[in-house]
C-alpha positions as CSV (number, residue, x, y, z in Angstrom):
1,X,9.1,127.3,170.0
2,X,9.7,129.1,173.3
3,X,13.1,129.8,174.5
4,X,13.1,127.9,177.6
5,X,12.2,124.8,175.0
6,X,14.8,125.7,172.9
7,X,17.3,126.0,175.7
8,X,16.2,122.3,176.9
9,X,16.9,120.5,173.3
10,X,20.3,122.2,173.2
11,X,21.7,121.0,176.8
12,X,20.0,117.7,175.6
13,X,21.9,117.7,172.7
14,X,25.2,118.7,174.7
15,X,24.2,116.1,177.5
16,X,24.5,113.6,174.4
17,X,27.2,114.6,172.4
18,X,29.3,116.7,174.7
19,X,29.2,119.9,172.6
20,X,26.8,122.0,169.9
21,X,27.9,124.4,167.2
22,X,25.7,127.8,166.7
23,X,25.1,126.9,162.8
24,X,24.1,123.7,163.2
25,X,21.9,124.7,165.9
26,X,20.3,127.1,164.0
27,X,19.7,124.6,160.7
28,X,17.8,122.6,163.3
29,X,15.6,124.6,165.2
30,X,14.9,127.1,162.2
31,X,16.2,130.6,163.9
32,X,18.7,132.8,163.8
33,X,22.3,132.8,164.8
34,X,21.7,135.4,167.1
35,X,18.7,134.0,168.8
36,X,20.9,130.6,168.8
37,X,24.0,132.9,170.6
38,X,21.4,134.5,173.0
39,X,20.4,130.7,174.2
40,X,23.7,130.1,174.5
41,X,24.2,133.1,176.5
42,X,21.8,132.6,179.3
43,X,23.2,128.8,179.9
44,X,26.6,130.3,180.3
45,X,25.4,132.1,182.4
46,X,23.5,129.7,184.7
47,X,26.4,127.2,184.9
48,X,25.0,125.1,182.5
49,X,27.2,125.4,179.7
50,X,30.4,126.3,178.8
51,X,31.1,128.9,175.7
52,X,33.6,128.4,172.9
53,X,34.3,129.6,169.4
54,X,31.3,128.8,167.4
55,X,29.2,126.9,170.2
56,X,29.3,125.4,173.3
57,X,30.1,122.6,175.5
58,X,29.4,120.7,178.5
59,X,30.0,123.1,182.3
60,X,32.0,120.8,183.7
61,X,34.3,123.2,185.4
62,X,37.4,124.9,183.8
63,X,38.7,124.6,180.6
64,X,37.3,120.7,180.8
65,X,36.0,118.5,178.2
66,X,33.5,115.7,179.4
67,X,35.3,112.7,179.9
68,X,38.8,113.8,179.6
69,X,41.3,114.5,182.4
70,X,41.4,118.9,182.4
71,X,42.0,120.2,179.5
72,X,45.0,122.8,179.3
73,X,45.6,125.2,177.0
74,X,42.1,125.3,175.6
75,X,42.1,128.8,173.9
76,X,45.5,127.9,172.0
77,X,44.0,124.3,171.3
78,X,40.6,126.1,169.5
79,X,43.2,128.5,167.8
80,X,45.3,125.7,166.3
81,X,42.3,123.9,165.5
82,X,40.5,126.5,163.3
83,X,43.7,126.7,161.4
84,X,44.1,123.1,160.9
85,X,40.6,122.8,159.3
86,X,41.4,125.5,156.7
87,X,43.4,123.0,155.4
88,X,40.6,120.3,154.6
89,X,39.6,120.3,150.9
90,X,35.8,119.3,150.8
91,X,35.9,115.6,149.4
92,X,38.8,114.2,151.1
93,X,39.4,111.7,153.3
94,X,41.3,112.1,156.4
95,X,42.7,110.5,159.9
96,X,42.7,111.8,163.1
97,X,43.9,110.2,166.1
98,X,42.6,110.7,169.7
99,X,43.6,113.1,172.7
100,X,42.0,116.5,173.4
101,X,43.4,118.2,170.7
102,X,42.2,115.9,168.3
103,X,38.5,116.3,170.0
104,X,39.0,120.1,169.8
105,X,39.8,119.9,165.9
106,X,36.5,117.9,165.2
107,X,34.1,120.5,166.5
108,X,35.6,122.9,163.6
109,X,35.0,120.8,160.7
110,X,31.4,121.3,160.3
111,X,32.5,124.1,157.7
112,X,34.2,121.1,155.7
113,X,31.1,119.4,153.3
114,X,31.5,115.6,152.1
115,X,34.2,114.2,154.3
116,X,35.4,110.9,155.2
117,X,36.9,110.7,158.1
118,X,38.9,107.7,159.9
119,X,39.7,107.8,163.7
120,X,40.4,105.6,166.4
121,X,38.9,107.8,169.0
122,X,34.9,106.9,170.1
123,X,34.8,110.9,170.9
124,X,36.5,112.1,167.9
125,X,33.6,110.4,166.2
126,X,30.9,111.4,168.1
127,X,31.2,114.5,167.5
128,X,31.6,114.0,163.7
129,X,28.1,112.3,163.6
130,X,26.0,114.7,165.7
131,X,23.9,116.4,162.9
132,X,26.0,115.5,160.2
133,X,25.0,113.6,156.7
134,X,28.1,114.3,154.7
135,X,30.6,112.8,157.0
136,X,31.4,109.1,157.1
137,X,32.9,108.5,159.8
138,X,35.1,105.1,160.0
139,X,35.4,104.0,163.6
140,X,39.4,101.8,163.4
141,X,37.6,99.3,165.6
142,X,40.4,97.9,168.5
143,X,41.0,97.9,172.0
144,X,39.5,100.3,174.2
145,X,41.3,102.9,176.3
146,X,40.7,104.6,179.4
147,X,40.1,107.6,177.0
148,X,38.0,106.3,174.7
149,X,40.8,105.3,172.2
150,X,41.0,102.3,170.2
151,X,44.0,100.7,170.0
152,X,45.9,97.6,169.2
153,X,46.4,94.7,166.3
154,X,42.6,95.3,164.6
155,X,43.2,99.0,164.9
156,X,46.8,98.2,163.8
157,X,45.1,96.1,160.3
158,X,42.2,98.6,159.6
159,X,45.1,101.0,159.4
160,X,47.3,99.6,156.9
161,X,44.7,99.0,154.8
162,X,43.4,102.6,154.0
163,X,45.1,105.2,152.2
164,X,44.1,108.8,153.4
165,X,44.7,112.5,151.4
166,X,45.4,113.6,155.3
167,X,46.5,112.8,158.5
168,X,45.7,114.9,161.6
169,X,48.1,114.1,165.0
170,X,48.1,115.0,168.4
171,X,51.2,114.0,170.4
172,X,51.8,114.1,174.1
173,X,55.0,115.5,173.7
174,X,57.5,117.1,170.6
175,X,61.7,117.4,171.0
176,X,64.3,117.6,169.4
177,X,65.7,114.1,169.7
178,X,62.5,111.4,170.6
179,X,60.7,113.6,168.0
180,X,56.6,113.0,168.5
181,X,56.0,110.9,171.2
182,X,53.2,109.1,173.3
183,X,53.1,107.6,177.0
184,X,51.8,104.3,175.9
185,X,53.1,101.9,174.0
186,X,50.1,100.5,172.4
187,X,48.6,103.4,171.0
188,X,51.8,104.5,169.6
189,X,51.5,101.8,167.3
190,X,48.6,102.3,166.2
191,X,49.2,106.6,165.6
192,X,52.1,105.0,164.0
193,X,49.8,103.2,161.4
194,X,47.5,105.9,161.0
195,X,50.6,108.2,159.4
196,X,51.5,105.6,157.6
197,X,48.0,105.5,155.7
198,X,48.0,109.6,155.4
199,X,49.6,110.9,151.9
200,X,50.3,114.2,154.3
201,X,50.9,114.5,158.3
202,X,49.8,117.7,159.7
203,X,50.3,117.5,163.7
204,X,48.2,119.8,166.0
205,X,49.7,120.5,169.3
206,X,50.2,123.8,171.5
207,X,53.4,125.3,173.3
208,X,53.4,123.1,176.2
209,X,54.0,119.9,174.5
210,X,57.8,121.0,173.2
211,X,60.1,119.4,175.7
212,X,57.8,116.7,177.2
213,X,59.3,113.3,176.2
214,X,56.6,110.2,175.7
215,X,58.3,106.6,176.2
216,X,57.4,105.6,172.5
217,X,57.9,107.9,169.3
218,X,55.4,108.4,167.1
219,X,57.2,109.9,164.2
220,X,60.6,112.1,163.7
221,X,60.3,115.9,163.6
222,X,60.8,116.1,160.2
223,X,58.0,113.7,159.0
224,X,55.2,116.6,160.0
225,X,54.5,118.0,156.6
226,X,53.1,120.9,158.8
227,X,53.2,121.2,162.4
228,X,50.2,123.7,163.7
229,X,51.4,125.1,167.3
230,X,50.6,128.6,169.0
231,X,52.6,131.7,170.0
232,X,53.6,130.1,173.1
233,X,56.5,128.6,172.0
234,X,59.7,129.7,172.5
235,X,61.6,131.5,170.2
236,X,65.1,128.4,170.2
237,X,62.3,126.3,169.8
238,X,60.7,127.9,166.6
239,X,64.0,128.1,165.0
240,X,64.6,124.8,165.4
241,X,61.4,123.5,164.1
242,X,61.5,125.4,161.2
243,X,64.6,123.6,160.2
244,X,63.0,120.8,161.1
245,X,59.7,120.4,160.1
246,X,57.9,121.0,156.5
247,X,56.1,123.9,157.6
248,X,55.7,125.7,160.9
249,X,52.5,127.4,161.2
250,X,52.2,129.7,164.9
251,X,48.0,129.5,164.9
252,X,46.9,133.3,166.0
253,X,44.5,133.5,169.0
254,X,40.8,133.7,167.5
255,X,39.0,136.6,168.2
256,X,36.0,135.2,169.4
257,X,37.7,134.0,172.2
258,X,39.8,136.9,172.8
259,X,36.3,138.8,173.1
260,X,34.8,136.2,176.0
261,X,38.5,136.8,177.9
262,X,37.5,140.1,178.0
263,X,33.9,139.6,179.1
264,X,35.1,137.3,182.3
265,X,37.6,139.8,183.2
């Protein structure tokens, strides 16, 4: 297959699904990971795509993710994200609830054979499905969001009637008093159900979430198991999470990444 060939299927492939991983890529088109990373290179470099650690997505401008609002903090998101998954056993079955953290954690689970996975978010799964077998992906089934979030009483019933090993969360904000929250009321319930099924709660959420205050909480500080954040943080802050929380994991940048900061300098 000719390059130009290649580089077609994989902005088809990112035109469907919004994003491609490099090993996945490779499995499929039968070539190396370096040929797979040159591909990649000459999008990027034509606008087409966007690089990130272990693939690429969508060029929709800056630090964006196709259909979300922008997308901040992207680098710490992909570094809290990689740690998260090293905490997936293969054969487990987890939850993860919607957001752009959440959508930034499912591109690293590729690494992670024979999961089931539960989510109420139509882009958490699609991701999960592109070029998988050995995920099972359970869609909640509910109302739809703006987002792309399902929410509501079916997603509410669905919920309470699994029981998962893990539970992966992404909040809009974390504090000291309101604990985890969300700025709608409807999907609150429903993250609300989805810790409830989970046997452990891991939440995922970077630096600039500490302080902001949703008008519904989620769960209390000290019902994250682990809490996966980045170096952001402040210092008062870390203290008092560490009280508060199970564990506190600060998620180190990943060097990938580092090395593309450097390139665009």
């Amino acid at each position: 297959m000719l390059a130009r060939q290649r580089q077609e299927l994989i902005l088809e492939e990112i035109r469907r699904t919004g994003a491609v991983q490099v090993h996945a890529l490779v499995a499929r088109l039968g070539v190396s990971d370096m040929t797979i990373r040159r591909d990649l290179d000459v999008l990027a470099k034509r606008g087409l795509v966007e690089k990130v650690y272990g693939g690429a997505t969508a060029a929709v401008g800056p630090s964006r993710e196709p259909g979300f609002k922008t997308v901040r903090s992207l680098q710490e998101k992909e570094a809290i994200s990689a740690h998260a998954a090293s905490l997936i056993r293969p054969g487990t079955a987890i939850g993860i609830s919607a957001g752009t953290t959440t959508w930034t954690f499912a591109r690293f689970l590729d690494e992670v054979p024979d999961l089931t996975v539960v989510t109420n978010s139509i882009k958490v799964a699609d991701v999960l499905r592109a070029g998988r077998r050995d995920c099972t992906v359970v869609l909640t089934g509910g109302v739809r969001t703006a987002t792309d979030a399902l929410v509501g009483p079916v997603a509410v019933r669905t919920l309470r009637s699994l029981h998962l090993d893990m539970v992966f969360l992404g909040v809009h904000g974390m504090a000291e008093g309101p604990g985890f929250t969300t700025p709608n009321i409807n999907e609150s319930e429903t993250d609300r159900a989805l810790v409830e099924a989970g046997q452990r709660l891991v939440v995922i959420a970077d630096h600039t979430k500490w302080g902001v205050v949703g008008i519904s909480t989620v769960a209390a500080l000290e019902e994250a198991d682990v809490l996966i954040t980045d170096d952001g943080l402040p210092e008062d802050a870390v203290a008092l999470l560490r009280a508060k929380v199970g564990q506190l994991v600060v998620a180190e940048p990943l060097p990938e990444l580092e090395e593309y900061v450097e390139a665009e300098v």
